[in-house]
C-alpha positions as CSV (number, residue, x, y, z in Angstrom):
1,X,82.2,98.6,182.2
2,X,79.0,97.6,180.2
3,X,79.4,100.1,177.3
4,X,77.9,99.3,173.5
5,X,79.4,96.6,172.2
6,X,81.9,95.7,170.3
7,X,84.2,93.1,167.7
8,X,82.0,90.4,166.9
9,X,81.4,87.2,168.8
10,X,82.6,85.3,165.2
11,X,86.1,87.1,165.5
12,X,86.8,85.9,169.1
13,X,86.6,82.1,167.8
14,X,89.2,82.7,165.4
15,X,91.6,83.9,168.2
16,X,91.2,80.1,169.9
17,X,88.3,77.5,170.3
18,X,87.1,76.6,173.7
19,X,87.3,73.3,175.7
20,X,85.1,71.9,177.6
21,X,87.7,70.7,180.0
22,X,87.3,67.5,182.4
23,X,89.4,66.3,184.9
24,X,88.2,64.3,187.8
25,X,88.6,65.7,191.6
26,X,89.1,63.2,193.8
27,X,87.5,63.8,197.5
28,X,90.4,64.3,199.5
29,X,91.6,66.1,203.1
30,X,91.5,69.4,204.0
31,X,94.0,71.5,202.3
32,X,96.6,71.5,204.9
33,X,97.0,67.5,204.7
34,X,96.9,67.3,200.7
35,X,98.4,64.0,199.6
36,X,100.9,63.2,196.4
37,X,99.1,65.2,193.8
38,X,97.7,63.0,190.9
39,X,99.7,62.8,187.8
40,X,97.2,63.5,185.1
41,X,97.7,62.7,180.8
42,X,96.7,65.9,178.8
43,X,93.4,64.7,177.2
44,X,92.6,63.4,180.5
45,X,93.2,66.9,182.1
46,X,91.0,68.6,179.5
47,X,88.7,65.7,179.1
48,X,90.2,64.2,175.8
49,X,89.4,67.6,174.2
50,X,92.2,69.4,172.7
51,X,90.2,70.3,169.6
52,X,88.2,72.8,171.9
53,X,90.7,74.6,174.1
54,X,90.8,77.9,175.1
55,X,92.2,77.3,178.0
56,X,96.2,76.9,178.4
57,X,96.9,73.2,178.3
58,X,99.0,72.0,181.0
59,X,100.1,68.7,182.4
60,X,100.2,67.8,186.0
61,X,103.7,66.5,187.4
62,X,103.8,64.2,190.6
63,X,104.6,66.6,193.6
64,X,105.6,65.6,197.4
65,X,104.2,67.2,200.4
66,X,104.6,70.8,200.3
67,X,106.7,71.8,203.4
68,X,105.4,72.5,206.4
69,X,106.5,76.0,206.2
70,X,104.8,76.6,202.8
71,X,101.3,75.3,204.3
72,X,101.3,77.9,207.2
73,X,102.6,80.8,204.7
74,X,99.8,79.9,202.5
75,X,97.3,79.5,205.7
76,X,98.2,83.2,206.9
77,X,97.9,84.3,203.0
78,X,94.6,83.1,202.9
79,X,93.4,84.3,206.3
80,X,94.6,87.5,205.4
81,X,93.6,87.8,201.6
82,X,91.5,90.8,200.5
83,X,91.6,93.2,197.7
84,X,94.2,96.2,197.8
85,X,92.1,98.9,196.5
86,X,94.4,102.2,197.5
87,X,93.6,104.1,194.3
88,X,97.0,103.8,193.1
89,X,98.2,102.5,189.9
90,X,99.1,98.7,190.2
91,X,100.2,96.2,186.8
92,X,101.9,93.9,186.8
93,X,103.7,91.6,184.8
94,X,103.0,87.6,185.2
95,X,105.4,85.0,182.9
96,X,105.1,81.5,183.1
97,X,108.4,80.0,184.0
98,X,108.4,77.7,180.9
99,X,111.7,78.8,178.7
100,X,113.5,82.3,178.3
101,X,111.7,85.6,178.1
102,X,110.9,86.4,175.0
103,X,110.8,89.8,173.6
104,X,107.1,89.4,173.4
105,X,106.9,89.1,176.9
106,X,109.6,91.7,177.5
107,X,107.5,94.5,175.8
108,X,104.6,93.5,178.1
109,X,106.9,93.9,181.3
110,X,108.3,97.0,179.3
111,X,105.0,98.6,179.2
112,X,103.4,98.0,182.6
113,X,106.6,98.9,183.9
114,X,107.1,102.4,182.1
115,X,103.0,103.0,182.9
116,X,104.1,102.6,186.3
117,X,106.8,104.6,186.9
118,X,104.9,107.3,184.9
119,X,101.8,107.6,187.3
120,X,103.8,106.7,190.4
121,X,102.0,103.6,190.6
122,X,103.4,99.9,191.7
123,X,104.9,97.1,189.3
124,X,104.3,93.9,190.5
125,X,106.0,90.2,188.8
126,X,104.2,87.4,189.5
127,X,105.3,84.1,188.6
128,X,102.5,82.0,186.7
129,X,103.8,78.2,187.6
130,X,101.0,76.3,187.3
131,X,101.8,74.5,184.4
132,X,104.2,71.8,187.0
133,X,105.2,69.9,184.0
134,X,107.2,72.8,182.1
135,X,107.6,75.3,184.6
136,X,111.0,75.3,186.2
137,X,112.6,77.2,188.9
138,X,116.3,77.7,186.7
139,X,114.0,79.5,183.8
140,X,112.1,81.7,186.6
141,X,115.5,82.5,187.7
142,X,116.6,83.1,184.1
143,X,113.5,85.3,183.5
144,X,114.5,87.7,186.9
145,X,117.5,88.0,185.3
146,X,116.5,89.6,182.1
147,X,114.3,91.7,183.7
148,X,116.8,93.1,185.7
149,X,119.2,93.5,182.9
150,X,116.9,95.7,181.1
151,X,116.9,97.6,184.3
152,X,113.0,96.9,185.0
153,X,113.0,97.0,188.8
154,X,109.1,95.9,190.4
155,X,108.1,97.1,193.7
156,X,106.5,93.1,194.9
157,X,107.4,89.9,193.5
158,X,109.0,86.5,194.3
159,X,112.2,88.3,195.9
160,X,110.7,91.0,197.3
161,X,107.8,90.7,199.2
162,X,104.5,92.8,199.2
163,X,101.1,92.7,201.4
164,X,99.9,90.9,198.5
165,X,102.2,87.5,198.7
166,X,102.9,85.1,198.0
167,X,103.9,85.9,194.4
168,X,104.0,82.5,192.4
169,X,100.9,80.7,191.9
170,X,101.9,77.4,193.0
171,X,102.3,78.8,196.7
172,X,98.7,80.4,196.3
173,X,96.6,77.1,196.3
174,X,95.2,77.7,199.5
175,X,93.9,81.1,198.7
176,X,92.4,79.7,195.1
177,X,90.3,77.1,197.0
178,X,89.2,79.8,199.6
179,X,87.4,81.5,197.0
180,X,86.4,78.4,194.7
181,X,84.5,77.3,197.9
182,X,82.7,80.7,198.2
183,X,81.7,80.1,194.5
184,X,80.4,77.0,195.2
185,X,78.2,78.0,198.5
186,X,76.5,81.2,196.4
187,X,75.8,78.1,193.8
188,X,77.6,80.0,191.4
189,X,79.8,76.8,191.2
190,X,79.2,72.8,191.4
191,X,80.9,69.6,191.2
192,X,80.8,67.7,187.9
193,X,81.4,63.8,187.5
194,X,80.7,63.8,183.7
195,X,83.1,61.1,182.3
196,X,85.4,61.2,179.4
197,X,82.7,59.3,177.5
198,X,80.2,61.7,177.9
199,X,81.9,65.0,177.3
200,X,83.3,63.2,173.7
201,X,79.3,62.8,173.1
202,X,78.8,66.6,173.9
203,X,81.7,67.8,172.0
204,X,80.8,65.2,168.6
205,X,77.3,67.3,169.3
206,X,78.5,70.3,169.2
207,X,80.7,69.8,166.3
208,X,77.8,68.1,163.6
209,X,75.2,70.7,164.7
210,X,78.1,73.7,164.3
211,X,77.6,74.8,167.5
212,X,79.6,76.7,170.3
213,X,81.3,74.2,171.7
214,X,79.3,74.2,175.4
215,X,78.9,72.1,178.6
216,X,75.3,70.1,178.2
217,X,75.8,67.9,180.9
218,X,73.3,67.3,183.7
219,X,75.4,68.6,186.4
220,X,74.9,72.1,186.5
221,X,71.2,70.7,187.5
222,X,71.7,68.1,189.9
223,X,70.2,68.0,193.0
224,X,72.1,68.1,196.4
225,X,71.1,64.5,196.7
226,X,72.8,62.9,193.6
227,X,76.2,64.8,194.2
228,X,76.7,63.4,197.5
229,X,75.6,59.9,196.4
230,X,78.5,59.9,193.5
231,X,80.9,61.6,196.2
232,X,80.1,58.8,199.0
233,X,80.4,56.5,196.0
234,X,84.4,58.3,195.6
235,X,83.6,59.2,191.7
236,X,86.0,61.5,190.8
237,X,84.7,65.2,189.7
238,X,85.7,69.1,189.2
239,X,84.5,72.2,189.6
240,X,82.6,74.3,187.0
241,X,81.3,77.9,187.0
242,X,78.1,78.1,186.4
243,X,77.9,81.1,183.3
244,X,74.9,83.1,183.4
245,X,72.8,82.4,180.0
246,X,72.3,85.4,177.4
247,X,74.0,88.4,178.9
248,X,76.5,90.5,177.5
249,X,80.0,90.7,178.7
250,X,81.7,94.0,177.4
251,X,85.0,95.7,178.3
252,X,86.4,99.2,177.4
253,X,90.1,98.1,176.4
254,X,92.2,100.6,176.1
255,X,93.7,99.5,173.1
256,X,91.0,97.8,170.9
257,X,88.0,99.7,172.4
258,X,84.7,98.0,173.6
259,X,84.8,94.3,173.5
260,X,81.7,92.0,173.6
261,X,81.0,88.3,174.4
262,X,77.9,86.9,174.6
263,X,78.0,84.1,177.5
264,X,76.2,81.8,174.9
265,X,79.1,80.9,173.6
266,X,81.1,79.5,176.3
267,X,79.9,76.6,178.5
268,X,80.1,75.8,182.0
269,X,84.2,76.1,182.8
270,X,86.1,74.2,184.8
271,X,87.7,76.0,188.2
272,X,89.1,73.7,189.9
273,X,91.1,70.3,188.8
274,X,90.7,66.9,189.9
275,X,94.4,67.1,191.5
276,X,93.3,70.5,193.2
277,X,95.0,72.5,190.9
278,X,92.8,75.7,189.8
279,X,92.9,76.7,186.1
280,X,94.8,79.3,184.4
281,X,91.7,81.9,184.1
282,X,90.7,81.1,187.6
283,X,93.9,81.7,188.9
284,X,94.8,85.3,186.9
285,X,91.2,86.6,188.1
286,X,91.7,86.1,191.8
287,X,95.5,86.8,192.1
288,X,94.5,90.2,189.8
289,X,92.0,91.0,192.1
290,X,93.3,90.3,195.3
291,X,96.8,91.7,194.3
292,X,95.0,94.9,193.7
293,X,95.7,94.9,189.8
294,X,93.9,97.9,188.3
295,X,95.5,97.7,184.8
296,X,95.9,94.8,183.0
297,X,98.2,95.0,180.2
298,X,99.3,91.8,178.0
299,X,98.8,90.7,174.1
300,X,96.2,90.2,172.2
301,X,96.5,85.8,172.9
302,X,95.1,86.7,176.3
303,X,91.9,88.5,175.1
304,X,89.8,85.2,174.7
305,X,90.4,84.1,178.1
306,X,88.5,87.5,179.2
307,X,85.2,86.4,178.7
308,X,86.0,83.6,181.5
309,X,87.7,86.6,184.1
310,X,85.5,88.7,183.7
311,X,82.4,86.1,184.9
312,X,84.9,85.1,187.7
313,X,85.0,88.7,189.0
314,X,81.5,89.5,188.8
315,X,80.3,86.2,190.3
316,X,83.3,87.3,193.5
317,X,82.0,91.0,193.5
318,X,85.6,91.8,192.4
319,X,86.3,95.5,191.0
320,X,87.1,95.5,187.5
321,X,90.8,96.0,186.4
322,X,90.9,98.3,183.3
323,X,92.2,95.9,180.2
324,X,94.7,96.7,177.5
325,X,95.4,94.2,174.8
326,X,98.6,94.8,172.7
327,X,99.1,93.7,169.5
328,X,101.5,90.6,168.5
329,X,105.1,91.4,167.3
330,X,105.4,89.8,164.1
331,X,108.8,88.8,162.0
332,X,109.7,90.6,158.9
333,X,107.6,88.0,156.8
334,X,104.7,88.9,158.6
335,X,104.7,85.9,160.5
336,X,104.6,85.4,164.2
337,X,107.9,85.8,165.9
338,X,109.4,82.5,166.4
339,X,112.8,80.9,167.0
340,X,113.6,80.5,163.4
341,X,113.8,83.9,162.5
342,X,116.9,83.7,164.6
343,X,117.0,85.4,168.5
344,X,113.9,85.9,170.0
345,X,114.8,85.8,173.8
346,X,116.5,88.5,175.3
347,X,119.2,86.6,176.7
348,X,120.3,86.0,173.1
349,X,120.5,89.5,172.6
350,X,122.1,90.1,176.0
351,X,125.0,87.5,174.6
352,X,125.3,89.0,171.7
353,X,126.4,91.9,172.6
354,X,122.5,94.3,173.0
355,X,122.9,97.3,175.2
356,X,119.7,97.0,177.9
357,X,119.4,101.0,177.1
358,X,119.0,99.9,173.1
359,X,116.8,96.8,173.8
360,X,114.5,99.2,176.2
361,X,114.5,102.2,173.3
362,X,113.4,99.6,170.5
363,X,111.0,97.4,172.5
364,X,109.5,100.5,173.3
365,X,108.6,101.6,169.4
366,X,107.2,98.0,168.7
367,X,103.6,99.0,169.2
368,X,103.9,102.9,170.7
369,X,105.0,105.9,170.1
370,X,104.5,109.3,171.3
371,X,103.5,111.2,168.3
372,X,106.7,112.4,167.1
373,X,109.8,111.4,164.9
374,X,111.2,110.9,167.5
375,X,113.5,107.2,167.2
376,X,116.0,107.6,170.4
377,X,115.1,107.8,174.0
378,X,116.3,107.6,177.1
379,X,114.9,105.2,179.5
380,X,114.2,108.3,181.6
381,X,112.5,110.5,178.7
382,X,110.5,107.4,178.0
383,X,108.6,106.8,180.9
384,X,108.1,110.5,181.3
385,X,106.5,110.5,177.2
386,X,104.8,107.2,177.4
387,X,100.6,107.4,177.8
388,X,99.0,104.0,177.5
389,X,96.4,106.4,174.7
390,X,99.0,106.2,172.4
391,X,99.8,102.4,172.4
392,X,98.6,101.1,168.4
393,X,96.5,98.3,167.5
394,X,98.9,97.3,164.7
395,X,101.0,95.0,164.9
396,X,104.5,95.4,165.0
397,X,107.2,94.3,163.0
398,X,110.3,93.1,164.7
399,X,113.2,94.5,162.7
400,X,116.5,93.2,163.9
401,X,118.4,95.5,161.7
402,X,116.8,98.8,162.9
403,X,117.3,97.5,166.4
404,X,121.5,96.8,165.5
405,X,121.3,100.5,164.4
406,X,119.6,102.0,168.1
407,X,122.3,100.1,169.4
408,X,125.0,102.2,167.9
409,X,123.3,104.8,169.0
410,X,123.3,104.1,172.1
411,X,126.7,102.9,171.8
412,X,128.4,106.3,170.9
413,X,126.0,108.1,173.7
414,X,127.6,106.2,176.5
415,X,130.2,107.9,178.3
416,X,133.8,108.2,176.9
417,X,135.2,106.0,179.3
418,X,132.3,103.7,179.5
419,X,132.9,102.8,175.7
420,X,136.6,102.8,175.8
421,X,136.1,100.2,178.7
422,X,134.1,98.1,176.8
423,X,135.5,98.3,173.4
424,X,139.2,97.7,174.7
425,X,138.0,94.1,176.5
426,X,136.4,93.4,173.4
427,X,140.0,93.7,171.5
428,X,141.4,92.1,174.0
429,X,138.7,89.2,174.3
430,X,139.2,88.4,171.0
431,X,143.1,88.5,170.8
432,X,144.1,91.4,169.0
433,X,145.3,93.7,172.0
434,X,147.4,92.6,174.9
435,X,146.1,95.4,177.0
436,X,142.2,97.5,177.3
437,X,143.6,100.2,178.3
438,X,146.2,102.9,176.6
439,X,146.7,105.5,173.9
440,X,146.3,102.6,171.5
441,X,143.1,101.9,172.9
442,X,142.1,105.6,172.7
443,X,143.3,105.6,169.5
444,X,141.5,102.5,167.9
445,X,138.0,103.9,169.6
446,X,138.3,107.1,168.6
447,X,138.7,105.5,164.8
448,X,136.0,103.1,164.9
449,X,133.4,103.6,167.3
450,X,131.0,105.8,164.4
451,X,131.0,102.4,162.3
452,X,130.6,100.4,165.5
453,X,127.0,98.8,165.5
454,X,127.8,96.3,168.2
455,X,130.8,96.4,171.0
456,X,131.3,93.1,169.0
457,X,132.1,94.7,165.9
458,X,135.3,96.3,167.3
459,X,137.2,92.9,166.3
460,X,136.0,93.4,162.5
461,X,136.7,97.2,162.1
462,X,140.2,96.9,163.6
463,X,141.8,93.6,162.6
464,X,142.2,95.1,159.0
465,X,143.7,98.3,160.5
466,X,147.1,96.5,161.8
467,X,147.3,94.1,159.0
468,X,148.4,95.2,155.5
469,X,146.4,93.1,152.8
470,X,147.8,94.3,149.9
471,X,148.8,91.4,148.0
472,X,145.1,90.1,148.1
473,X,143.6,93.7,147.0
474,X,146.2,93.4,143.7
475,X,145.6,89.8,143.4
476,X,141.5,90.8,143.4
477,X,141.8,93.2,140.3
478,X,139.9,95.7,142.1
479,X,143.0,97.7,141.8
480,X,143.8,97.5,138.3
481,X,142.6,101.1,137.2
482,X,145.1,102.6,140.0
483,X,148.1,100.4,139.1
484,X,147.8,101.2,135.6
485,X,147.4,105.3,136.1
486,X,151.3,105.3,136.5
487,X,151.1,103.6,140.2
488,X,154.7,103.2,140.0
489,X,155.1,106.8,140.6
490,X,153.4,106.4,143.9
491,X,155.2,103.5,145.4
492,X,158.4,105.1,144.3
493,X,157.8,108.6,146.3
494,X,156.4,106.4,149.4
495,X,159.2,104.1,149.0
496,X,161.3,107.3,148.9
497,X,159.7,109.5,151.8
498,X,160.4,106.6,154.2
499,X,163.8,105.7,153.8
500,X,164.8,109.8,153.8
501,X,163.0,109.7,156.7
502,X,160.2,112.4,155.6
503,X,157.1,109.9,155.8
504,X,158.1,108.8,159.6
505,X,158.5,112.6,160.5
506,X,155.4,114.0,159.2
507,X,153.7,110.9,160.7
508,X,155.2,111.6,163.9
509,X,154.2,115.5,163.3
510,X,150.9,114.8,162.6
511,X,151.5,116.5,159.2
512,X,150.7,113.6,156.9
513,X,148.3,115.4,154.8
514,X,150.9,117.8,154.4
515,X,153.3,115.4,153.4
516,X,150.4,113.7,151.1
517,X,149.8,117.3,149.0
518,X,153.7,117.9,148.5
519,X,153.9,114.4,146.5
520,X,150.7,115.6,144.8
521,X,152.0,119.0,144.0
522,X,155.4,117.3,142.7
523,X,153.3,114.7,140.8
524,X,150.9,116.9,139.1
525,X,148.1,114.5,141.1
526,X,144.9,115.6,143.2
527,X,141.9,114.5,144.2
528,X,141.1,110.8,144.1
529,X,144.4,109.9,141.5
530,X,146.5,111.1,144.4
531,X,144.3,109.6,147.6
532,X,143.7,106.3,146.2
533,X,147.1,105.1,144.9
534,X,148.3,106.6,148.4
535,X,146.0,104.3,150.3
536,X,146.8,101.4,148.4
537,X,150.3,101.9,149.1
538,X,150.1,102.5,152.8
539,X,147.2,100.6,154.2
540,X,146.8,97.7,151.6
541,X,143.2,98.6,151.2
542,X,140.7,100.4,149.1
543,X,138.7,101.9,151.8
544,X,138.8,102.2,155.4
545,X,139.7,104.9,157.9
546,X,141.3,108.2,157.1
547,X,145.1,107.1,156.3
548,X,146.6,109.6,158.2
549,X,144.9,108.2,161.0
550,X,146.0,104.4,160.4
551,X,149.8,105.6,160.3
552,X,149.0,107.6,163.4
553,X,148.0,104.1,165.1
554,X,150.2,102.2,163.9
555,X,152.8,104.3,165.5
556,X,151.5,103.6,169.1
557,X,151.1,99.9,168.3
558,X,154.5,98.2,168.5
559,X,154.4,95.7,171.6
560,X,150.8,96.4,172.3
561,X,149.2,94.1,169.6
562,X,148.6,90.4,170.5
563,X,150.4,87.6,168.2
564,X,147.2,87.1,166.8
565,X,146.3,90.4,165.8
566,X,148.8,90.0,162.6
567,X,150.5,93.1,163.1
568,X,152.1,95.0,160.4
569,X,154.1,98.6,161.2
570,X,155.0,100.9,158.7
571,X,158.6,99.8,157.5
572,X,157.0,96.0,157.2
573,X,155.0,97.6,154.9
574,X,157.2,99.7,153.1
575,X,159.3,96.9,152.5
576,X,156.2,94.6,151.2
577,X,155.2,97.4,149.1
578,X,158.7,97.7,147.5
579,X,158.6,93.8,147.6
580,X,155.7,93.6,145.1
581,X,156.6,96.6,143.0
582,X,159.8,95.3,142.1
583,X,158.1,91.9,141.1
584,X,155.2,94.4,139.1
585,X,158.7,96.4,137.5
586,X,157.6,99.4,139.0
587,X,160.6,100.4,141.2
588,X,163.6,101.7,138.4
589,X,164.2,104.8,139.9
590,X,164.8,103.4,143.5
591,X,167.9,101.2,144.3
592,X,167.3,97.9,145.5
């Protein structure tokens, strides 16, 4: 799409300077009979240029052989390679197995996934491994695992294979070099032996002339005569693209609107590596096109490398994928998300106790919404509301406390039994219950579950419920203004009501209130003079639950709390109560 143009050439070199990159290809076998791959330092992959990188660095780890198995899998990939173009919808999602999904990256699966189950299209994972170094097969593993915890099931991928396998990069070599060689035949590629030295000249250049960084050498120019003298002579070279001079590159993203480059700004790129590893733009242009990609949807960090694709796919008469660049998810100080603003990988929120329903709802609102209030979706109702129109430029904010409140949204929509289930094994995880199941455990969800944020929070709603801190509420002096409104009058009608026996029976009624509004009546109290001093007395507390409700639990509690949950039943209480009023002089009208 060659439409207008559109954020200025200055603004993309803000987003990330560009390397010329160098690394040396050493003449080798056919592709089948590869030997040890060379181990490569960083400057010496990117030719001692970190300074001018837009490309992902990467470091090259010693391999073996790759199995015999793997060679001929590749082999039939290539021989079979050709891009799906079926008129469905296909995305995909591509992580580099480098450390734990971030919720970054699970927004980007979130999205392609939800666009494809809207339109009936295809999700595709593919696993970007070409950074050897980092990339690990436990943090691929790690990543499928998150991904299926937030219930985002792909139609092709590493474990479930597609017409468009294989589905990690490092197993696609063979089909990378196929179409590196056609490059180099049209001459829209060539082999470069520029050394370290010379790019350092180019680059120093560039720099005290405030240039665009740009690949001067005399390569791109050689005749076929000097190339094969250095390769009879074994110098070691790489591949370049040769990019077109003056033309303008533009996309229609979806998101930001028409994008221009002008190829003036970016040099001569390396394709292939001096190990035979391709680089990271080379790679994402043929596997998107010959996976059959039609929308690519990522963040805003990938727009940069466009400019690169995009010459890849028009130099390989490639169909062009529609683009969408999202916008970054930022921390509450505005800054980008990062480790030190506490969890930022969804297996930390998984362990800490994040419904997948609540992470999808929220991850869904950083960045889109449908053009309502709306705040609390199903996964269902969201891929049946979301339109890729309606995705913002912004970025978003990642808010961990609006995120802790979806969750008890989601929380109290689950199923009765569902919640009771997971509620009781939290009690009982945490040693306060000797059992997850029972009219206790009914009892204790039905009383908590509206303040519950997290099935976690269970522990700190309920552990104050069976104890009775009443000696550390007086010893506070939060109290005073009750104990010195004539408390004494209270304890001695609670004192009273249990030991005749009313208190027990109206509990066991269900009549407490009753029972709460006859001392009330016979002490001329109401209102918050009667409930207060009441709660005090009963529950040790100044706030908490409904009282009547506490009693009610404590009833069912005796032999169902663990040793640890500090268990305190009413006539333990009573007798504390009476305990400290006799110390405070409050109890003359009740025998000792």
């Amino acid at each position: 799409m060659r439409v207008g143009v559109g954020c200025p050439v200055a603004r993309l070199s803000t987003v990330g300077t560009r390397a010329v990159a160098r690394v040396c290809l050493v003449p080798c076998a056919p592709k089948a009979a590869l030997p040890l791959f060379h181990t490569l330092s960083a400057s010496h992959a990117l030719g001692r240029s970190s300074g001018l990188s837009q490309m992902r660095p990467t470091l090259v780890q010693t391999r073996g052989l790759a199995k015999r198995d793997r060679r001929e899998r590749m082999a039939a990939a290539v021989a079979s390679v050709k891009p799906v173009a079926d008129g469905a919808v296909r995305v995909r999602f591509a992580p580099s197995p480098t450390g734990n999904l971030h919720v970054g990256g699970a927004r980007t699966a979130l999205f392609n996934w939800l666009y494809a189950r809207k339109t009936g299209g295809k999700f595709v994972v593919r696993v970007e491994d070409t950074d050897q170094a980092r990339s690990t097969r436990e943090s691929e593993e790690a990543m499928i695992r998150d991904l299926k915890w937030l219930g985002l099931d792909w139609d092709e991928g590493p474990d479930k294979e597609g017409d468009c396998g294989p589905y990690r990069q490092s197993e696609r070599e063979a089909i990378y070099k196929e179409y590196a060689d056609k490059l180099v035949e049209g001459g829209q590629a060539y082999p470069c032996f520029c050394t370290d030295e010379e790019l350092d000249a180019m680059r120093a250049h560039a720099e005290a002339n405030k240039l665009p960084p740009k690949y001067t050498g005399k390569w791109s120019s050689a005749s076929a005569e000097e190339v094969q003298e250095m390769k009879d002579k074994g110098v070691p070279f790489v591949y370049r693209f040769r990019v077109p001079e003056n033309e303008l590159i533009t996309i229609n993203d979806i998101v930001r609107g028409e994008v221009t480059w002008n190829t003036d700004t970016v040099g001569d790129f390396v394709l292939i590596r001096s190990n035979g590893l391709p680089v990271y733009n080379f790679c994402v242009a043929i596997d998107d096109a010959t996976m059959g990609i039609t929308h690519v949807l990522r963040a805003e960090e990938h727009l940069p490398n466009t400019l690169r694709q995009m010459l890849v796919y028009q130099a390989l008469g490639f169909e062009q994928p529609q683009f969408g660049h999202m916008s970054l998810i930022l921390a509450p100080d505005k800054s980008k998300l990062s480790k030190r603003h506490g969890a930022t990988s969804v297996g930390d929120f998984k362990e800490q106790g994040y419904l997948p329903e609540a992470m999808v709802n929220y991850l869904s609102m950083l960045g889109w919404n449908d053009g309502s209030e709306k705040e609390i979706y199903t996964v269902e109702e969201l891929y049946e509301a979301f339109q890729l129109e309606r995705i913002t430029k912004s970025p978003a904010v990642f808010d961990k406390t609006k995120l802790s409140w979806m969750n008890g949204q989601h929380l109290r929509a689950l199923p009765v039994e569902t919640s009771k289930g997971m509620i009781g094994e939290q009690l009982v995880g945490c040693g306060l219950l000797a059992s997850n199941q029972g009219p206790l455990v009914d009892a204790l969800v039905a009383c908590v579950q509206n303040n519950l944020e997290l099935v976690a929070d269970a522990e700190k709603e309920v552990r104050p419920l069976l104890g009775f801190p009443l000696a550390e509420t007086m010893a506070s002096g939060g109290a005073s203004k009750v104990v010195e409104d004539e408390y004494g009058e209270i304890v001695t009608a609670v004192v009273e009501g249990f030991e005749s026996g009313a208190l027990p029976g109206a509990i066991a009624a269900g009549d407490f209130k009753g029972w709460v509004n006859g001392v009330g009546k016979a002490l001329g109290r109401k209102g918050k003079r009667l409930f207060m001093p009441m709660r005090i007395a009963l529950t040790g507390r100044m706030q908490g639950p409904d009282v009547g409700e506490v009693l009610s639990i404590l009833a069912l509690a005796e032999g169902q709390v663990a040793e640890e949950g500090a268990l305190m039943l009413l006539p333990e209480r009573v007798a504390a109560l009476k305990a400290w009023a006799a110390e405070a002089g409050m109890l003359e009208k009740v025998s000792a």
